[in-house]
C-alpha positions as CSV (number, residue, x, y, z in Angstrom):
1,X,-39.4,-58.6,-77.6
2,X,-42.3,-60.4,-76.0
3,X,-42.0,-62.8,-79.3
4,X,-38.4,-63.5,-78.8
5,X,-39.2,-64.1,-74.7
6,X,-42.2,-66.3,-75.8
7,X,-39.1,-68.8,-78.2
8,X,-36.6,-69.0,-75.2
9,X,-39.1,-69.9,-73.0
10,X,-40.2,-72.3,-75.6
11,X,-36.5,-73.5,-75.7
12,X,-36.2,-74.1,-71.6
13,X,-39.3,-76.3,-72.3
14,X,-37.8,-78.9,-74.5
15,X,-34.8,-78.7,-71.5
16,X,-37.8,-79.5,-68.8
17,X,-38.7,-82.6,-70.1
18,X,-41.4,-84.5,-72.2
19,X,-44.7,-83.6,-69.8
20,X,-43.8,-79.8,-70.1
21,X,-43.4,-80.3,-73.7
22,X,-46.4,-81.4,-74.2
23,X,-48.4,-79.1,-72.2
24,X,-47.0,-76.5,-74.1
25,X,-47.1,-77.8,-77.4
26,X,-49.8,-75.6,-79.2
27,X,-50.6,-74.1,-82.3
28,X,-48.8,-70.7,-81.9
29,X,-45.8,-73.0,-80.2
30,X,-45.6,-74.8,-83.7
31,X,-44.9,-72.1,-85.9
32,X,-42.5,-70.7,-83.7
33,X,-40.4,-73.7,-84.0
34,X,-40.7,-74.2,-87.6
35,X,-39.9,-70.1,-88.1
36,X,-36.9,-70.4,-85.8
37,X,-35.1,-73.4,-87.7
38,X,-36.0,-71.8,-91.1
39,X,-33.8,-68.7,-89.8
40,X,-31.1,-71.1,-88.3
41,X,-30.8,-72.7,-91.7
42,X,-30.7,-69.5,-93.8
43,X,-28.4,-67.9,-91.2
44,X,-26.2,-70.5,-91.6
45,X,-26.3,-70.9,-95.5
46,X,-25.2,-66.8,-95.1
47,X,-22.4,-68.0,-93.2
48,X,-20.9,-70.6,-94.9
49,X,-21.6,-68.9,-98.0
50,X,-17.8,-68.2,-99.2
51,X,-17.0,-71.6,-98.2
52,X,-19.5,-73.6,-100.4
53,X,-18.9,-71.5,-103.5
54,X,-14.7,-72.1,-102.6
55,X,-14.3,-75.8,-101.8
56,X,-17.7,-77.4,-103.4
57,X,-19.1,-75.2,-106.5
58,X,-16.3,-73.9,-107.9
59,X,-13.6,-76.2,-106.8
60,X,-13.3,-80.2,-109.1
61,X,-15.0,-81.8,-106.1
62,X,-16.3,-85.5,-107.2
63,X,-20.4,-85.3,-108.4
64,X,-21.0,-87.4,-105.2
65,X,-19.9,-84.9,-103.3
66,X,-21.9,-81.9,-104.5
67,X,-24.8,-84.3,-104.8
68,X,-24.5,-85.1,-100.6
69,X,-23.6,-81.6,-99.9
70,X,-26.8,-80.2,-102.0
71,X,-29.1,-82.5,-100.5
72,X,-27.6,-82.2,-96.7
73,X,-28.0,-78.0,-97.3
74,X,-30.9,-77.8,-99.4
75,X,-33.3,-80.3,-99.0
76,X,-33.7,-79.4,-95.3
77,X,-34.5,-75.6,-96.2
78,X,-36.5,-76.6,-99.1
79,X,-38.8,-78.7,-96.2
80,X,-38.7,-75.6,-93.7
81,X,-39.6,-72.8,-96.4
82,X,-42.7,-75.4,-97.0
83,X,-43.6,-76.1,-93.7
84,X,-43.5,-72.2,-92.9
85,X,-46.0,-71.8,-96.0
86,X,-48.1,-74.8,-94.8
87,X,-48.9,-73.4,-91.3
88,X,-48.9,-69.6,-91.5
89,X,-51.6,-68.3,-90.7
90,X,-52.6,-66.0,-93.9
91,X,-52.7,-69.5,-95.8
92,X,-56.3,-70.5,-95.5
93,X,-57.4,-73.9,-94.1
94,X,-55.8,-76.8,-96.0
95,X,-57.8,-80.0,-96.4
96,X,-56.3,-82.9,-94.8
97,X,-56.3,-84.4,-98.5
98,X,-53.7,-81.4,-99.5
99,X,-51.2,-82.4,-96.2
100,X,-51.4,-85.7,-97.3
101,X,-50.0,-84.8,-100.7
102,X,-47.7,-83.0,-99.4
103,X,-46.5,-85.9,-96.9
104,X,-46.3,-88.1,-99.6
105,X,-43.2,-85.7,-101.1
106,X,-41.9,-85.7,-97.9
107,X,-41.9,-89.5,-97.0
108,X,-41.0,-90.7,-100.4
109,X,-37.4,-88.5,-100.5
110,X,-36.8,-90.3,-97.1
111,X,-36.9,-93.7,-95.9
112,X,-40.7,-94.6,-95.2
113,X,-42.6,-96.7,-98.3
114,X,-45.7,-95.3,-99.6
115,X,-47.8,-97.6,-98.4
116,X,-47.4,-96.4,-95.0
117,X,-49.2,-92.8,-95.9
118,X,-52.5,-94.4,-95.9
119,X,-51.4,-94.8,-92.0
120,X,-50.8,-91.0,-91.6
121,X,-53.5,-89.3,-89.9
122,X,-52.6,-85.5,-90.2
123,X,-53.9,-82.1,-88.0
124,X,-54.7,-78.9,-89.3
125,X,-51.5,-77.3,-89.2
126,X,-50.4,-80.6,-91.2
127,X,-48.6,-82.4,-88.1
128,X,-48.4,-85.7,-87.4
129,X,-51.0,-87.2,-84.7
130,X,-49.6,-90.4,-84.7
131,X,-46.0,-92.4,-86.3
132,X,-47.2,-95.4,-88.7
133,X,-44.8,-98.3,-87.4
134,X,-42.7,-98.6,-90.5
135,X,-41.3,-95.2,-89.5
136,X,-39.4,-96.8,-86.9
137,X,-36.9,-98.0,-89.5
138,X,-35.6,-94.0,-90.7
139,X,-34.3,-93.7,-87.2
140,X,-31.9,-96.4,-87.6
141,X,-30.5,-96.1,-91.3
142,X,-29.5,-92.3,-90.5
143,X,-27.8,-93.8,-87.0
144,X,-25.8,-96.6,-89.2
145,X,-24.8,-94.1,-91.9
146,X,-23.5,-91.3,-89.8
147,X,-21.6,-94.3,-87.6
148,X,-20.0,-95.2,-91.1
149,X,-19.5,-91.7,-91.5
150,X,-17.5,-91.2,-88.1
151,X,-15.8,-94.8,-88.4
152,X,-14.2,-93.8,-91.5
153,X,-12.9,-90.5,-89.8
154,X,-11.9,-92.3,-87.1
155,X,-9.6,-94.2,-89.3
156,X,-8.1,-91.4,-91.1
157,X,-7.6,-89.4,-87.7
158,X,-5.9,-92.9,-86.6
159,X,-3.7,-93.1,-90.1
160,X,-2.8,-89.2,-89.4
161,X,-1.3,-90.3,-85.8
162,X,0.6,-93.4,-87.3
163,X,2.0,-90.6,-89.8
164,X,2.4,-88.0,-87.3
165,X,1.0,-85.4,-88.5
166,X,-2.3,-85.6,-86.7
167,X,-1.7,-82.5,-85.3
168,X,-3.0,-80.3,-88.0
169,X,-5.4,-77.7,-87.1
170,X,-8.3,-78.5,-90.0
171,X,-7.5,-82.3,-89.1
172,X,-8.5,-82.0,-85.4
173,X,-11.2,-79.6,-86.7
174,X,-12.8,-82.4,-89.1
175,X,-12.4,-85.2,-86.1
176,X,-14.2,-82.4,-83.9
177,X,-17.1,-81.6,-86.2
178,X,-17.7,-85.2,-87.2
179,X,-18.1,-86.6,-83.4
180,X,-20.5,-83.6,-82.8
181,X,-22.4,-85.1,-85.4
182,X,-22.5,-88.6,-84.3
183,X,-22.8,-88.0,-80.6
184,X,-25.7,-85.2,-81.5
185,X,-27.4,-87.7,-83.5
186,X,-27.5,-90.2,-80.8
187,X,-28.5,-88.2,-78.5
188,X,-31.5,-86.6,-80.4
189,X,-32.6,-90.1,-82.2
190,X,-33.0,-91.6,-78.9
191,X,-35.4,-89.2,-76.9
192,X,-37.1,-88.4,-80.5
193,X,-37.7,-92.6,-80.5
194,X,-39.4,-93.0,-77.0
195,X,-41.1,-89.2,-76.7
196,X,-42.1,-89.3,-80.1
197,X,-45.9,-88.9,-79.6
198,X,-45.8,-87.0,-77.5
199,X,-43.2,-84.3,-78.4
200,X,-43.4,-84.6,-82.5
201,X,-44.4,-81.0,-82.8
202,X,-41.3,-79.5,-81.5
203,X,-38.6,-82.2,-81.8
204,X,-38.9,-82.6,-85.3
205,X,-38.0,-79.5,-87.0
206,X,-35.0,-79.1,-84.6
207,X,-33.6,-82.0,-85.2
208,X,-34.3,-82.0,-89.2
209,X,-32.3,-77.9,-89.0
210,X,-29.6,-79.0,-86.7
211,X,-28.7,-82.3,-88.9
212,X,-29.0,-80.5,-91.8
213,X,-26.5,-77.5,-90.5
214,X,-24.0,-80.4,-88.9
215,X,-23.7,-82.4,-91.8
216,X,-23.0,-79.6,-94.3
217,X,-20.1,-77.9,-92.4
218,X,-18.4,-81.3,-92.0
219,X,-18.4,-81.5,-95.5
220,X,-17.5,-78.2,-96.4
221,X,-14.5,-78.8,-93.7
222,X,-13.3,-82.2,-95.0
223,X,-13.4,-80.2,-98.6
224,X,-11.4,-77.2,-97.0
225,X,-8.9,-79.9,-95.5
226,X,-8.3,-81.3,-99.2
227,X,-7.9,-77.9,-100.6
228,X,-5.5,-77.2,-98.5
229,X,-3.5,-79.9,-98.1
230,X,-3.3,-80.1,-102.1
231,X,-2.1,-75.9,-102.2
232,X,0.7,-76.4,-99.5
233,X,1.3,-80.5,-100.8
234,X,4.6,-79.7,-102.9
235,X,7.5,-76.9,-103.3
236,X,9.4,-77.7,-106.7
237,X,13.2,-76.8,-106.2
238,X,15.4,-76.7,-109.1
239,X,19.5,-76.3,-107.8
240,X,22.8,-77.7,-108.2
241,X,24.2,-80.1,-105.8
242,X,27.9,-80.5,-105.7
243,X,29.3,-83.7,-103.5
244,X,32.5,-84.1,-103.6
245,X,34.2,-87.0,-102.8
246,X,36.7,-86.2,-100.3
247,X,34.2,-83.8,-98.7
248,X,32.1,-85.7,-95.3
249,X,31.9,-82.4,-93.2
250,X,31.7,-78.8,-92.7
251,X,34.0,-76.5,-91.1
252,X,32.6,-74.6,-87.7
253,X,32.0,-71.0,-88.8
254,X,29.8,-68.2,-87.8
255,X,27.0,-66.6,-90.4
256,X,26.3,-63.0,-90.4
257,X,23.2,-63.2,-88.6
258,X,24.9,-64.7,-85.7
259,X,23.8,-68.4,-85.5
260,X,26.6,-71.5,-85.9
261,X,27.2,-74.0,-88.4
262,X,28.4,-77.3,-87.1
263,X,29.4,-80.4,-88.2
264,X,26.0,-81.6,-87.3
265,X,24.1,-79.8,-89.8
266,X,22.2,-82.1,-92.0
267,X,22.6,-81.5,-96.1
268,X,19.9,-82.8,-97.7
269,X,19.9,-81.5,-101.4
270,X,19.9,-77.9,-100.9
271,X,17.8,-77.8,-97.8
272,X,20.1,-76.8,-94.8
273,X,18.9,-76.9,-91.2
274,X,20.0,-74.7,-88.5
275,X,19.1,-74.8,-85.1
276,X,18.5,-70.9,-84.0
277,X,16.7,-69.9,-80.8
278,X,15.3,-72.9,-80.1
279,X,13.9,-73.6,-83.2
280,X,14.1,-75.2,-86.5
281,X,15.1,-72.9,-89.8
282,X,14.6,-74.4,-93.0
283,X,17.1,-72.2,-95.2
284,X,17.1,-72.9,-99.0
285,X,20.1,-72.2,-100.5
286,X,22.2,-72.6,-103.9
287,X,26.0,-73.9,-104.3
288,X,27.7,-73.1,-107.4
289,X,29.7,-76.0,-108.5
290,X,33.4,-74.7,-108.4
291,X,35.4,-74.8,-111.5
292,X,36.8,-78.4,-112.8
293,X,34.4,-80.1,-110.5
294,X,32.7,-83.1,-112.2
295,X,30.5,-84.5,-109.9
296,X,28.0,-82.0,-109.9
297,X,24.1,-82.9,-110.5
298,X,21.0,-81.6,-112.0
299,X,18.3,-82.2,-109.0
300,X,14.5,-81.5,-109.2
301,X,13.2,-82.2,-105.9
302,X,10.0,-81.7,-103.4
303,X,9.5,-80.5,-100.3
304,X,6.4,-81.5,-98.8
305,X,6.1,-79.4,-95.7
306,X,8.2,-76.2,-94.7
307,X,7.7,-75.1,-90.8
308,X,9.5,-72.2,-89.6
């Protein structure tokens, strides 16, 4: 209890502002932070677990896509379990020659050049006193590619209203998920660009967790709105359509489940429409051709979307 009292007030600090940040920002204030996003991470991965193995392992997504999904999930917890390692306590002292080596990993999978670690000047727990310059350039790239991430959503959502069928549920979800994304992004980048120095040991690995967790599930629900769309995508019906030729409407007559048929029922195929209560029936039926009738036809068609 007092540990879990000692994170939340930890938590009200970031809300407080830079100064109280940094008067709080401590050894013991360090590995809190890095312990609570490595259980956010794995908390989530337990979560989401059913989805990945659905829609991404097991499913004929695209290499691209496992590959952005893998490093999105993975390559954030891989970083955490190491940072956890790094600055427990039971680890003995590491040499600021062994952080180093291990900030050269770190550095090289993301956008900073090599030559800026001879910039790096490390602590004990190996945190960074100071940002070399050319790290202000990984700030920007992830901005531009999650805007061309939520500009390219933006225009399917926009394609989806043009179609009219942007009300879908997982549609709406995926628009959601992806503007949480870009709006969380932009509004962590920016105080993580001017309080940098001064808040590096807290910002960092709650920003590097909550990325991580954000960009996964929008993949995972852009995958679940594929699968689903391609399950529920066609209905092959095989019947027998009789038009005759002297035939243009129906008579009025009553069913035995006490809705009308009207002349204003449409006939497509064999896919009648009712209107009952207030709403629409799709019934599916057959018509045997009658006897001596010619002009029956052989019809194989699809039904894209069936509401009742």
């Amino acid at each position: 209890m007092p540990s879990f009292i000692f994170t939340m007030g930890s938590i009200c600090g970031l809300v407080l502002g830079p100064r109280n940040i940094l008067a709080m920002a401590s050894t013991v204030l360090t590995r809190h932070y890095i312990s609570m996003g490595l259980s956010l991470l794995v908390y989530d991965n337990i979560l989401c677990w059913d989805k990945e193995t659905r829609y991404i392992w097991k499913s004929d997504a695209p290499w691209a896509v496992k590959v952005s999904f893998c490093v999105s999930r993975y390559l954030a917890l891989a970083g955490q379990i190491m940072n956890v390692i790094y600055s427990s306590p039971t680890i003995p002292d590491w040499r600021n020659t062994d952080c180093l080596r291990w900030h050269w990993l770190q550095f090289m999978l993301y956008t900073t050049a090599q030559p800026t670690m001879q910039q790096v000047e490390l602590d004990g727990e190996c945190l960074i006193k100071k940002r070399p310059p050319a790290a202000h350039w990984s700030i920007p790239l992830t901005f531009i590619n999650q805007s061309v991430f939520w500009s390219l959503t933006y225009r399917k959502y926009r394609s989806a209203i043009q179609e009219g069928w942007s009300d879908n549920p997982l549609l709406q979800l995926v628009m959601r998920d992806n503007s949480a994304v870009f709006l969380g992004l932009l509004f962590s980048l920016i105080p993580c660009e001017v309080f940098i120095q001064q808040a590096i040991h807290s910002a960092i690995p709650i920003m590097i967790c909550v990325v991580s967790i954000m960009s996964s599930r929008l993949i995972l629900n852009i995958r679940g709105l594929r699968v689903t769309s391609e399950d529920t995508e066609l209905i092959e019906v095989l019947t027998v359509i009789s038009v005759p030729e002297t035939q243009s409407h129906f008579k009025n007559e009553t069913g035995d489940n006490g809705y009308s048929r009207t002349d204003e029922e449409q006939h497509i195929g064999s896919l009648v429409t009712y209107d009952f209560d207030d709403r629409v029936l799709h019934m599916l039926i057959e018509r045997p051709v009658p006897a001596g009738e010619k002009n029956g036809t052989l019809l194989t068609g699809s039904i894209s979307r069936m509401f009742s």
